[in-house]
BAVO-914406 format. One record per residue: residue in one letter; x, y, z of N, C-alpha, C in turn. Coordinates in steps of 0.001 Angstrom, whole numbers, padded with zeros to 6 digits, always signed. Last residue first. Layout:
aXYZXYZXYZ
...
//
This chain:
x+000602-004884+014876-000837-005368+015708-000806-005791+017257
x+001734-004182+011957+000892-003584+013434+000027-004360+013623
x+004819-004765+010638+003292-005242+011038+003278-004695+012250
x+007005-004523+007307+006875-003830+009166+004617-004628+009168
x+009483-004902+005551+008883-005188+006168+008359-004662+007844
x+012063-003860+003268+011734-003113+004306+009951-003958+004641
x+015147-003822+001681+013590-004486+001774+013473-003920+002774
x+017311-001411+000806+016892-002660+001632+015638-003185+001352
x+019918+000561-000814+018389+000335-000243+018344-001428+000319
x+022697+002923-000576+022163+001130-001039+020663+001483-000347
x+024275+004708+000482+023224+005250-000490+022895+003773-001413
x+025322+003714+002827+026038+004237+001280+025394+004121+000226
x+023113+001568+004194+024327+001996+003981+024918+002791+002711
x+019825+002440+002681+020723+001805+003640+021782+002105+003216
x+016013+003037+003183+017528+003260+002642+018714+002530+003766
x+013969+000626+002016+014322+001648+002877+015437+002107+002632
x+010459-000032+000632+012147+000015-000110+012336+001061+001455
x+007922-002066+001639+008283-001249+000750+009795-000971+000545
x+005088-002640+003290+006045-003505+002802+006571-002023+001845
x+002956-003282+006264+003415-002591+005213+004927-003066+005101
x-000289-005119+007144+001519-005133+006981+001453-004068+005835
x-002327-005334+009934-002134-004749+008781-000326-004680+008217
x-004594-006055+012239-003385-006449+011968-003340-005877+010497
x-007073-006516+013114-006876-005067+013250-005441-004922+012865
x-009113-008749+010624-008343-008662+012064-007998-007330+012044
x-010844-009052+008428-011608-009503+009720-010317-009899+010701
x-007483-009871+006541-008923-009172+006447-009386-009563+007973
x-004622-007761+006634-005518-008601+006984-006945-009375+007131
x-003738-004964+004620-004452-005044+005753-004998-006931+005807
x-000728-003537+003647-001653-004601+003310-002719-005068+004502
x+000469-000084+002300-000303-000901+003545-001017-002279+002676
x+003295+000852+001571+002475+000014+000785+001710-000518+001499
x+005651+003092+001028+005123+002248+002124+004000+001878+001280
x+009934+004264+000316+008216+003825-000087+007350+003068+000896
x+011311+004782+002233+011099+005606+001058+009429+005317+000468
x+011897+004176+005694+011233+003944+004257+011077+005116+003670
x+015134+005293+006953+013589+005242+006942+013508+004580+005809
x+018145+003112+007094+017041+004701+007398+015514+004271+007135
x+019801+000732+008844+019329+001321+007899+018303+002060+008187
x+021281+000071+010831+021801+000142+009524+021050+000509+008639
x+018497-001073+012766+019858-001414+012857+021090-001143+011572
x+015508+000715+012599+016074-000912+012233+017884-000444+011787
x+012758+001892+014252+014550+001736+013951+014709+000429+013480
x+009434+001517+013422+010331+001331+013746+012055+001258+013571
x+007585+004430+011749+008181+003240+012001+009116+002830+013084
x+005134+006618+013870+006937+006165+013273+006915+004985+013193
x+001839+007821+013594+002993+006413+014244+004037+006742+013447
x-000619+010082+014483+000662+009910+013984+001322+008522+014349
x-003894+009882+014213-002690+010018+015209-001888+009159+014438
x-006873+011851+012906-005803+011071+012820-004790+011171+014071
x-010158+011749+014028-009051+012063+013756-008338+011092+013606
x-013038+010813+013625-012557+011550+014061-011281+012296+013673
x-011813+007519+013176-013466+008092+012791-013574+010073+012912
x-009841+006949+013750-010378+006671+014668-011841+007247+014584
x-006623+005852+011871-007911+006866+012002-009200+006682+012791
x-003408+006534+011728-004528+005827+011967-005649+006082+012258
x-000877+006330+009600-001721+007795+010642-002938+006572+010753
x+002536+006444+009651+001474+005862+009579+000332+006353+010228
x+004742+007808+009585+004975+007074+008545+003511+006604+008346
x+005199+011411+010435+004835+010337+011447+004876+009394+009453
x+008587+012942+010101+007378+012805+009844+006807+011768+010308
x+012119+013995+010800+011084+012861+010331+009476+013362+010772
x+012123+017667+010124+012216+016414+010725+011559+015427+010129
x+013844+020577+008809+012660+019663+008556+013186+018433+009360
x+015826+021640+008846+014997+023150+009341+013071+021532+009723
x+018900+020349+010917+017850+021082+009769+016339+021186+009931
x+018107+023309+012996+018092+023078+011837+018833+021413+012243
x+015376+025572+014367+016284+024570+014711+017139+024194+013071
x+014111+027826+014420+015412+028054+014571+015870+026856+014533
x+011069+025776+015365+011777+027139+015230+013391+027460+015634
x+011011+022467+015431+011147+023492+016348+011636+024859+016032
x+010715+021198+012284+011223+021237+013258+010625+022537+013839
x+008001+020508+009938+008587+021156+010262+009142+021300+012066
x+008225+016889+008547+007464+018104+009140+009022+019028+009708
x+007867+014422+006273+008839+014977+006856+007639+016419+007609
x+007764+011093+004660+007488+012013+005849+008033+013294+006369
x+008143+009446+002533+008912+010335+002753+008577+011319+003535
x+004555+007966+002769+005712+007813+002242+006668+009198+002111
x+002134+007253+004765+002814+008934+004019+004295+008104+003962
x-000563+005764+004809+000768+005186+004896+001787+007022+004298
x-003627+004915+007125-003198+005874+005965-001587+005725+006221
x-006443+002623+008476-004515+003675+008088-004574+004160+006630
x-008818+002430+008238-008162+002329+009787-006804+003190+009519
x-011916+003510+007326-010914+003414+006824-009966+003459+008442
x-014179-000168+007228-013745+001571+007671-012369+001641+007507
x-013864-002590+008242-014124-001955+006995-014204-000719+006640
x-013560-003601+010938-014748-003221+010527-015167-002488+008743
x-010561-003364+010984-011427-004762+010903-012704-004456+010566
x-010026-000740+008246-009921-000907+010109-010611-002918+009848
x-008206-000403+005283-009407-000682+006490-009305-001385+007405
x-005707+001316+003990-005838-000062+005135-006797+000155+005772
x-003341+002984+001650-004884+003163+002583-004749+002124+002922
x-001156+005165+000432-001797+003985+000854-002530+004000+001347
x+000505+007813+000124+000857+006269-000925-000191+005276-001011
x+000594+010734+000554+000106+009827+000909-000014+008428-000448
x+004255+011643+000864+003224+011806+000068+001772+010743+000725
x+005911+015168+001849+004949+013920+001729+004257+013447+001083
x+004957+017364+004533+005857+016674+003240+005545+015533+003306
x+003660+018118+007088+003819+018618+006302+004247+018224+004938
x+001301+015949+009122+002996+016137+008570+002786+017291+007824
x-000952+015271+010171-000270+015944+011151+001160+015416+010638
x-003301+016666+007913-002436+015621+008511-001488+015897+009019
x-006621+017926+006526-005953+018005+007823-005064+016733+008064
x-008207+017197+003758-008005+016401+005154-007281+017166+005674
x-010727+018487+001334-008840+018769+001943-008789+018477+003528
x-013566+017435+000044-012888+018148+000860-011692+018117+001449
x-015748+016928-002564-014876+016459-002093-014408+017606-001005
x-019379+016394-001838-018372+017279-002327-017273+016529-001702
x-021550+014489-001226-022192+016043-001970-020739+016309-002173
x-020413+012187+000066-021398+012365-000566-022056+013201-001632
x-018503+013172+000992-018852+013177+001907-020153+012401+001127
x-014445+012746-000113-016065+012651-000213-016721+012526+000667
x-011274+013680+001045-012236+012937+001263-014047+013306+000946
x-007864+013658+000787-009486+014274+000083-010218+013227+000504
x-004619+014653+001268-005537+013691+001640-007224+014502+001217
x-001394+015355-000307-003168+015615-000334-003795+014488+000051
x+001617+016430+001168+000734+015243+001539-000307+016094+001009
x+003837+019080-000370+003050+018722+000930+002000+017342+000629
x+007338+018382-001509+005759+018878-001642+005016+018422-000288
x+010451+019362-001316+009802+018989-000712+007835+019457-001197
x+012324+020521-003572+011677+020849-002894+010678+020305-002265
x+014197+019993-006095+013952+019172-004627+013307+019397-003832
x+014608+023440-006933+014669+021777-007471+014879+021309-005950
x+012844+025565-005646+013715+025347-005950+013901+023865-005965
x+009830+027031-006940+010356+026912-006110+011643+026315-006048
x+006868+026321-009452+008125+027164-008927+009094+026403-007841
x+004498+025493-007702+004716+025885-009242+006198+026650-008654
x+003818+022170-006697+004047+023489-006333+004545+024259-007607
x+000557+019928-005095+001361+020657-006009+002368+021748-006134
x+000472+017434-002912-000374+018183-003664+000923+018783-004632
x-000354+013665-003049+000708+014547-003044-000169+016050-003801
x-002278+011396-002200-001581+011644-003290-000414+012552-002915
x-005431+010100-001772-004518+010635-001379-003323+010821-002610
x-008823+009661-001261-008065+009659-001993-006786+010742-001631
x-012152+007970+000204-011140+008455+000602-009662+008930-001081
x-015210+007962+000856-014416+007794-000063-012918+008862-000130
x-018475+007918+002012-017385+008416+002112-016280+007113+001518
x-021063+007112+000497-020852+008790+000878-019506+009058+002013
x-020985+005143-000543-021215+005640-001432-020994+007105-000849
x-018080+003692+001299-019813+003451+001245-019717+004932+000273
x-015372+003174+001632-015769+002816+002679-017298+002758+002285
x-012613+003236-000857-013951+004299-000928-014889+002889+000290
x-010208+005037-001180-010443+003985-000760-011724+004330-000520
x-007029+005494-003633-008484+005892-003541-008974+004708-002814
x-003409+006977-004715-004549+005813-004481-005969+006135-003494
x-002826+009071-005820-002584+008026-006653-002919+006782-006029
x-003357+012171-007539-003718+011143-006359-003535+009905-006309
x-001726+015630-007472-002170+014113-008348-002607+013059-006829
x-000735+018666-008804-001459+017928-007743-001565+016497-008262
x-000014+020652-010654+000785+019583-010854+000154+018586-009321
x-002193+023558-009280-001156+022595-010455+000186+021782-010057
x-005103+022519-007672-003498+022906-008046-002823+022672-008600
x-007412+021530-007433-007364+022192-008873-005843+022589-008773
x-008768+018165-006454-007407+019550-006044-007611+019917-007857
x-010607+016809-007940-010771+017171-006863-009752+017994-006100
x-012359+016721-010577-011290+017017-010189-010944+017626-008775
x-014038+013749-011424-014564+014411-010970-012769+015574-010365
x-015759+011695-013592-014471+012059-013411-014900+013866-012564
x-017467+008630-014330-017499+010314-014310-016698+010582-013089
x-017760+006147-016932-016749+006811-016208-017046+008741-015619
x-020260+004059-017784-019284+004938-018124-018478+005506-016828
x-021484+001618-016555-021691+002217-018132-020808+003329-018853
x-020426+000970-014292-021119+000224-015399-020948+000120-016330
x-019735+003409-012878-020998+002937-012517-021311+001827-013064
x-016783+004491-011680-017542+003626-012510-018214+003210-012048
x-015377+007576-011001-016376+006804-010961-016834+005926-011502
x-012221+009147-010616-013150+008790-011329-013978+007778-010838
x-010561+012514-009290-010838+010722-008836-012350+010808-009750
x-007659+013828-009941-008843+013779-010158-009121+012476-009777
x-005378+017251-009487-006082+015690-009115-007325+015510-009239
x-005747+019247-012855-005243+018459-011134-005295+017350-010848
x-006022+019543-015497-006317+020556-014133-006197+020044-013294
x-004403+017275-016741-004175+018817-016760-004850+019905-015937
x-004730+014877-014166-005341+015605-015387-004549+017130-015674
x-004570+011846-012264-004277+013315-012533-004851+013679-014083
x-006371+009590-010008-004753+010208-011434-005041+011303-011168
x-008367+006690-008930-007279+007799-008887-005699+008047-009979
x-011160+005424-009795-010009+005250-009870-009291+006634-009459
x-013593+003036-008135-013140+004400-008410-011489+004443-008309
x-016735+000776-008984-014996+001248-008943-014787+002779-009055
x-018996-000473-009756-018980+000550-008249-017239+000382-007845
x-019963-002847-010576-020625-001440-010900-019980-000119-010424
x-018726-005044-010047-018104-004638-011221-019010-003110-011710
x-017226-002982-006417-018285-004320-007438-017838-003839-009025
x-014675-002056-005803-015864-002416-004969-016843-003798-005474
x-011723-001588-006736-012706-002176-007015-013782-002919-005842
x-010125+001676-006770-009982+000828-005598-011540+000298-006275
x-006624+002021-008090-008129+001805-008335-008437+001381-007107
x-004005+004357-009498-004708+003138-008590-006233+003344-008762
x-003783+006109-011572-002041+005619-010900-002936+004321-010065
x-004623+007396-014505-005057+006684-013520-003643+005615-012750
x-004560+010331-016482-003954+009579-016315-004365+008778-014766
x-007025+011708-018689-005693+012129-017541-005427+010768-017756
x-010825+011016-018592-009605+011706-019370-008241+011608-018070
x-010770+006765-018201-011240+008237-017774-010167+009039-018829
x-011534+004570-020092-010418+005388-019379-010891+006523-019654
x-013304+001197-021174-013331+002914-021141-012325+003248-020167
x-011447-001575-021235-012644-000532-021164-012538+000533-020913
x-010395-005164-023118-010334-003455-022491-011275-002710-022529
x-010170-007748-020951-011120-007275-022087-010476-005570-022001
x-008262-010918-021060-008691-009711-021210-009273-008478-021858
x-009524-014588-021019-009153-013073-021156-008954-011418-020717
x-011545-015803-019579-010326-016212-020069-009037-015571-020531
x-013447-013640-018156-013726-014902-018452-012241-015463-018321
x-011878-011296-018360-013377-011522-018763-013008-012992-019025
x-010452-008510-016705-010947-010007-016480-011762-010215-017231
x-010268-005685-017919-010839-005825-017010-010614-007752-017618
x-007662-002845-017825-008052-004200-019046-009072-004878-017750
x-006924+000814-019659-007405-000401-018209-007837-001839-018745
x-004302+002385-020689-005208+001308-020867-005929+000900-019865
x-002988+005548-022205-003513+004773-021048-004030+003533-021363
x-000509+005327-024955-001954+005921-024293-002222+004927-022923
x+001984+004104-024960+001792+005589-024901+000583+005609-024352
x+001010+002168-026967+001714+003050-027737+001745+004061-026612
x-000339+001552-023810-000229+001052-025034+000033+001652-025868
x-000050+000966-019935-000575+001935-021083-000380+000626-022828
x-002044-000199-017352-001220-000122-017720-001145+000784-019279
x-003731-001691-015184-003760-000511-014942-003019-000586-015894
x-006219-004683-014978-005085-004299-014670-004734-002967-015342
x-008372-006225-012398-008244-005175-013281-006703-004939-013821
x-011137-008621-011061-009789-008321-011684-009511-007329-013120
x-013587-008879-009331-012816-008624-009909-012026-008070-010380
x-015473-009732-006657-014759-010665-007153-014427-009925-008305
x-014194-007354-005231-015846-007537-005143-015160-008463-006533
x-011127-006531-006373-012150-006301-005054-013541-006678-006042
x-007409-005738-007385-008967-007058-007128-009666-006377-006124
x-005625-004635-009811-005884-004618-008895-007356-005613-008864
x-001814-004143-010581-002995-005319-010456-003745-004737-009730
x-000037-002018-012521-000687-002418-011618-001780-003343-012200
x+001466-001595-015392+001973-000985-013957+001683-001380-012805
x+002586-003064-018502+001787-003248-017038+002351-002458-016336
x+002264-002071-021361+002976-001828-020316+002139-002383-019376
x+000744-004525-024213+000452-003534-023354+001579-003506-022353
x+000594-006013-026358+001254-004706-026601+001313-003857-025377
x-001860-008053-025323-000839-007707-026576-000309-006336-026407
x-002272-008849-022296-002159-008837-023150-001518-007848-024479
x+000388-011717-021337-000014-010591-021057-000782-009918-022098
x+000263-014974-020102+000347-014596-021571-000321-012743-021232
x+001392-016153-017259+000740-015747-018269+001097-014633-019533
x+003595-018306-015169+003381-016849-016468+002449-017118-017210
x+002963-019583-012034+003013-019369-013804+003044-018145-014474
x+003093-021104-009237+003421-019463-009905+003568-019847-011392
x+000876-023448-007617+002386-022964-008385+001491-021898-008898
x-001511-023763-006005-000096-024443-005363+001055-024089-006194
x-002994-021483-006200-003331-022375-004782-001785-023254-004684
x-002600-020252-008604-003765-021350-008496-004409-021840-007049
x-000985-017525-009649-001055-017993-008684-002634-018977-008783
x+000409-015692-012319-000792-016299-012148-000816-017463-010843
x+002167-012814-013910+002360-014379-013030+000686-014338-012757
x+003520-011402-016694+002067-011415-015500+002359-012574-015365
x+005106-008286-017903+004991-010053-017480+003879-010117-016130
x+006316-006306-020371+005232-006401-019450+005495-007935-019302
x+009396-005511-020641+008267-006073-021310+007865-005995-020547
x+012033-003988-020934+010125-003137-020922+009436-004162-020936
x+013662-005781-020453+013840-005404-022065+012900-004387-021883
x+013984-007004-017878+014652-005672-018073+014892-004941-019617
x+009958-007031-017637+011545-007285-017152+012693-006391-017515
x+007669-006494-014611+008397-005508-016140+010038-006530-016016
x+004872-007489-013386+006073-007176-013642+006338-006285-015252
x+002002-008490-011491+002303-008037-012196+004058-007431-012625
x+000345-011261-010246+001020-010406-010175+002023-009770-011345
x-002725-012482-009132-002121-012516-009829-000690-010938-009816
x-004451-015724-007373-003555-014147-007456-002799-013850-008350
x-006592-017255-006422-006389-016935-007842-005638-015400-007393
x-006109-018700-003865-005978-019560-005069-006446-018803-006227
x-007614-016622-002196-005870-017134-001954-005202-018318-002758
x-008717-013931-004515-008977-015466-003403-007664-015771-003239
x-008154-012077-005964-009854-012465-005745-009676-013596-004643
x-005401-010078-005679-005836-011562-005538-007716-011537-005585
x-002490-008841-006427-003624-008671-006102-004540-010064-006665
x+000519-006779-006802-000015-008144-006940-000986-007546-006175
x+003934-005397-008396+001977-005187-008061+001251-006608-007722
x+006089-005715-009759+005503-004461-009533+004362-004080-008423
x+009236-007826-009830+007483-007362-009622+006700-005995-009106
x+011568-006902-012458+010957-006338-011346+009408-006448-011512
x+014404-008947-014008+013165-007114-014119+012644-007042-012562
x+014869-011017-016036+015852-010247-015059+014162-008972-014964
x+013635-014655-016320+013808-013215-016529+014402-012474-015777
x+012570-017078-015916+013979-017001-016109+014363-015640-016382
x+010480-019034-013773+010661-017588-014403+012201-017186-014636
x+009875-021201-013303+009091-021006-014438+009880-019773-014976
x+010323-021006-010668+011502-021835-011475+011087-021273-013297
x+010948-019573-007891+009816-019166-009366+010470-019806-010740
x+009980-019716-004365+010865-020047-005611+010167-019861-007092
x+009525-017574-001866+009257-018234-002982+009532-018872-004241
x+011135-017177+001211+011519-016737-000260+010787-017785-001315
x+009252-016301+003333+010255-016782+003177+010127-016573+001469
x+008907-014803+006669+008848-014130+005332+009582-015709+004789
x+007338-016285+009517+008302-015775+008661+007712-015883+007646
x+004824-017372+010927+006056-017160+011671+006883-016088+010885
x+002714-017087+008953+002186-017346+009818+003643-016882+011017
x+003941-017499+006313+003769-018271+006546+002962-018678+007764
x+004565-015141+003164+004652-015391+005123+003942-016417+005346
x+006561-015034+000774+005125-015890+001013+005564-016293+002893
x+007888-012985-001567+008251-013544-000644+006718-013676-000312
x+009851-012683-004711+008380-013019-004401+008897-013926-002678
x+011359-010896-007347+011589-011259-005797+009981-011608-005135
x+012885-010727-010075+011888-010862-009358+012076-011335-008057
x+016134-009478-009922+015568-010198-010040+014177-010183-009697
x+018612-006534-011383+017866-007169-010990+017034-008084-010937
x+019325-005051-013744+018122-004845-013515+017747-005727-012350
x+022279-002918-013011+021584-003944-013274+020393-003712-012929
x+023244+000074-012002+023158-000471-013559+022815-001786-013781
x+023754-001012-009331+023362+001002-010387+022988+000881-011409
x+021472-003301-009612+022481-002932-009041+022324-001209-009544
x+019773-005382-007265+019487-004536-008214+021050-003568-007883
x+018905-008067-005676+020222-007722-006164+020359-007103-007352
x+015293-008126-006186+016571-008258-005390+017521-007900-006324
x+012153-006996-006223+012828-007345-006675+013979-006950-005903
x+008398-007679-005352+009951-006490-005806+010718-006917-006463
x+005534-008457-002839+006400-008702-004390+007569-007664-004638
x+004341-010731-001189+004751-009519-001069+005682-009340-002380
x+001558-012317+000533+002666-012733-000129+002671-011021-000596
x+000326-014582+003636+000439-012794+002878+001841-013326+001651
x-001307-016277+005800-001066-016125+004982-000748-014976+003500
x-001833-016147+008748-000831-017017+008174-000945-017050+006657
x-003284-014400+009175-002730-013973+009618-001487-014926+009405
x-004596-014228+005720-004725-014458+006935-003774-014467+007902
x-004141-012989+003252-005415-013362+003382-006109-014040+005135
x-002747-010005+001589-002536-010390+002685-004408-011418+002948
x-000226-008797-000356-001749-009062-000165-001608-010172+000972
x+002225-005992-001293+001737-007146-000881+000253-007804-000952
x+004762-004475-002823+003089-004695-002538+003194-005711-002069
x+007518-003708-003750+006577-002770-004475+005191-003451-003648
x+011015-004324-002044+009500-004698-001871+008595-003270-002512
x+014236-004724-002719+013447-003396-002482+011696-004799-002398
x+018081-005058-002358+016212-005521-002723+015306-004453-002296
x+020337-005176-002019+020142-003993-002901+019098-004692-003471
x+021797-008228-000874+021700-007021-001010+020910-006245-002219
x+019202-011139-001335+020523-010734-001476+020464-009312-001535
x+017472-013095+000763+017530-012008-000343+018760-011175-000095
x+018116-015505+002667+018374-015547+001454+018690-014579+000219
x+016809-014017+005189+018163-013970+004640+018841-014499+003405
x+013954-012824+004437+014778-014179+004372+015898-013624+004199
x+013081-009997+006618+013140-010556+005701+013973-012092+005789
x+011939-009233+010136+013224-009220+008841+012432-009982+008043
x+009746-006347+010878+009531-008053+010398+011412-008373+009390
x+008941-004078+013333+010092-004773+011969+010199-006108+012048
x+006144-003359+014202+006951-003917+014617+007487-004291+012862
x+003678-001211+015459+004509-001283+014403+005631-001985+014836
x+001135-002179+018006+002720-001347+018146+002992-001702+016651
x-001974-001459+020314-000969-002244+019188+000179-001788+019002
x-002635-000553+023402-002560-000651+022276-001498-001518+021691
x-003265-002651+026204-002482-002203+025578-002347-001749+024139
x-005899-003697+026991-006047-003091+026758-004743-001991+025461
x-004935-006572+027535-005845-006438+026853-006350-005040+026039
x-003141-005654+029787-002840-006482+028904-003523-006144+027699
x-005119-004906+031401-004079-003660+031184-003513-004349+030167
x-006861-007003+031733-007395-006444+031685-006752-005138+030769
x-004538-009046+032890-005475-009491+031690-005807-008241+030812
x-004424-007572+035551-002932-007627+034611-003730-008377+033342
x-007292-007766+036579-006203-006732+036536-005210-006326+035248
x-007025-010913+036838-007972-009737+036018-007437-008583+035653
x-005060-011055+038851-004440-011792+037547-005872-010903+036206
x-006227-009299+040954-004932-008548+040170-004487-009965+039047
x-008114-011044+040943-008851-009754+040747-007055-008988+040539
x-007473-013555+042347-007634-013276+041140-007983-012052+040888
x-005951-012647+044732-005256-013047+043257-005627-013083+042223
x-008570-011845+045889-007127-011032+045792-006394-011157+044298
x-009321-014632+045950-010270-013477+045549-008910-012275+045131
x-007754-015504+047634-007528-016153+046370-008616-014886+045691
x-007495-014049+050311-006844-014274+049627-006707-014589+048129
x-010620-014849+051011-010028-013234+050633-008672-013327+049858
x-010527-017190+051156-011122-016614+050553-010861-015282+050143
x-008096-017288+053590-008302-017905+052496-008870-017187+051543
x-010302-015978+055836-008897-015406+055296-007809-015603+054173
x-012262-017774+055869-012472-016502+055469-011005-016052+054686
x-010572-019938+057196-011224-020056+055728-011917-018645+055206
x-010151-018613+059471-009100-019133+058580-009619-019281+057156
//
C-alpha cells in the first residue's frame, strides 16, 4: 500500500515537472498592448525607453487631423498599463519625436511644435519640464548610451549634432552626408548612421574625429539606425536603393553588418521594406530587428502579386526568424516600428503608428515576452 502511494505521488510530481518544464520552455509571443483610452482618435507613437518591466515611457502625438497639428502625447507604463502622462507645463500644438534617457531620473525628449520650433522636455524622476533648446536649431532625435547625451538635428539647413556638456549644449564635428540615428557606446566609441551622395554610410567616433565609412554604394541607399554589440560586430539597417522604376515602388530592406575588417549585405526573410530598429537580446547581443512596411513576394501567379512581410526578425547568433505582429480588431498593420528593449530581461516593446479605418491611423503598442 505504501509502495503504491509512493509511486503515485512520484507520478504527480514528475507530470506537475513535466507541465513546468513545457511551460518553461514555451517560446515568447508579440502581444497587443491597448493604449489609454483617454487618447483621442488619429494618434500615432514616434519611441519609447524602457527601464524595467514596470517602467517605459513612449512619445507622439494625438488628435492629428488632415490639417491639424495635433498634441504632444506622452504615455508612462506602469508595470499593468499604458497611461496618459499629464504635461501641464506644455501648452503647445506639435509632436514628440524622440526620447532617450541616461537613467530613469534624467530623460529627455524631443519635439517640434506646429510653428517648426524645436522643443525639448526634461524628465528629473518626478515632473516633465521644457527646456531651453539650443539656439536656432531643428530637433529630430535624442539619443543616450554609456552615460551620454546627444541630440541629432539641423541649423540654417546644415546638419548639427549637439553633445551634453555639463549644463549645456556643446556642438561637434558631423560626419560628410546626412546622420538619421546614433547608437552611443562611450563618449569615445559612437557610431552614427545616414547617407551621402555615394550611399549608405555608417560613421565612427573615436574622440577626436569622425571616420565615415560607405557601406551600400547604391544609389539613393541610406541607413538610418546602427547597433554596434563590440568593436568587431556592428549592426546597420535602412532601406536599399532604386534608380528608375515606377512611382511607389516598393524598395528592398538593407541590413549590413561589420565583422571587424569589412562591412557585409545580411540576408532577410522579406523582400520590401525598411529596417527601422534594433533590440539587444538580455545578453547584449543583437536579439531584434523591426522592418517597418513589410512586404514579400506571394506564391507565383498569385495576386496581389506582394504579401504581408514578417514585422520582427529575431536573431539567434546564426540566423534570423520571421514574427507578424499581432491582429488588432479595426485596424491594419504598422507603418512604423520602433523596438524598446528592457534592460537584463528578453522582454522588448515596440511602439509606432498603424493604419485604421478610412485611411485614419492609430497608436500602435505591442510586447514580446
Amino acid at each position: 500500500m505504501v509502495r503504491r502511494l509512493l509511486v503515485a505521488v512520484l507520478a504527480v510530481a514528475m507530470t506537475v515537472i513535466t507541465v513546468m518544464s513545457s511551460a518553461a520552455a514555451e517560446p515568447g509571443a508579440w502581444r497587443h498592448v491597448p493604449v489609454p483610452a483617454q487618447v483621442r482618435p488619429q494618434a500615432g507613437l514616434n519611441e519609447a525607453v524602457a527601464f524595467g518591466p514596470d517602467r517605459a515611457w513612449a512619445v507622439g502625438s494625438d488628435a492629428v487631423g488632415r490639417e491639424a497639428p495635433g498634441f504632444p502625447l506622452m504615455l508612462r507604463w506602469d508595470g499593468t498599463a499604458w497611461q496618459r502622462q499629464s504635461l501641464p507645463k506644455v501648452s503647445w500644438q506639435g509632436d514628440l519625436l524622440s526620447i532617450a534617457a541616461t537613467s530613469a531620473t534624467a530623460i529627455w525628449a524631443v519635439g517640434r511644435d506646429s510653428a517648426g520650433g524645436a522643443r525639448l522636455l526634461r524628465y528629473d524622476g518626478s515632473t516633465w519640464r521644457e527646456s531651453r533648446p539650443p539656439r536656432g536649431v531643428l530637433l529630430t532625435k535624442v539619443v543616450s548610451g554609456g552615460g551620454e547625451t546627444w541630440l541629432i538635428g539641423s541649423r540654417d539647413g546644415a546638419q548639427v549634432l549637439l553633445r551634453r556638456d555639463g549644463s549645456g549644449w556643446q556642438d561637434m564635428p558631423v560626419p560628410p552626408g546626412a546622420v538619421y540615428g546614433m547608437h552611443v557606446v562611450a563618449d569615445d566609441d559612437i557610431w552614427a548612421a545616414g547617407a551621402t551622395n555615394s550611399g549608405a554610410a555608417v560613421s565612427h567616433w573615436n574622440g577626436q574625429e569622425w571616420q565615415q565609412t560607405i557601406v551600400d554604394g547604391f544609389p539613393r541607399s541610406a541607413v538610418g539606425s546602427v547597433f554596434a554589440v563590440s568593436p568587431t560586430e556592428v549592426w546597420a539597417g535602412g532601406t536599399a536603393g532604386f534608380v528608375g522604376g515606377p512611382v511607389g515602388k516598393p524598395i528592398p530592406p538593407l541590413l549590413m553588418r561589420w565583422d571587424g575588417n569589412a562591412w557585409s549585405r545580411v540576408t532577410v526573410p522579406t523582400d520590401f521594406g525598411s529596417i527601422s530598429s534594433f533590440a539587444p537580446a538580455a545578453n547584449g547581443k543583437l536579439g531584434w530587428v523591426s522592418v517597418a512596411n513589410s512586404q514579400k513576394y506571394g506564391p507565383p501567379g498569385s495576386y496581389p502579386p506582394l504579401v504581408s512581410g514578417p514585422d520582427f526578425l529575431s536573431w539567434d547568433g546564426q540566423s534570423f526568424t520571421g514574427h507578424s505582429e499581432p491582429a488588432v480588431a479595426g485596424e491594419g498593420d504598422s507603418r512604423t516600428l520602433q523596438l524598446a528593449p528592457v534592460p537584463g530581461t528578453s522582454t522588448v516593446w515596440s511602439v509606432g503608428r498603424a493604419a485604421g479605418p478610412e485611411n485614419t491611423f492609430a497608436p500602435r503598442t505591442q510586447r514580446f515576452d
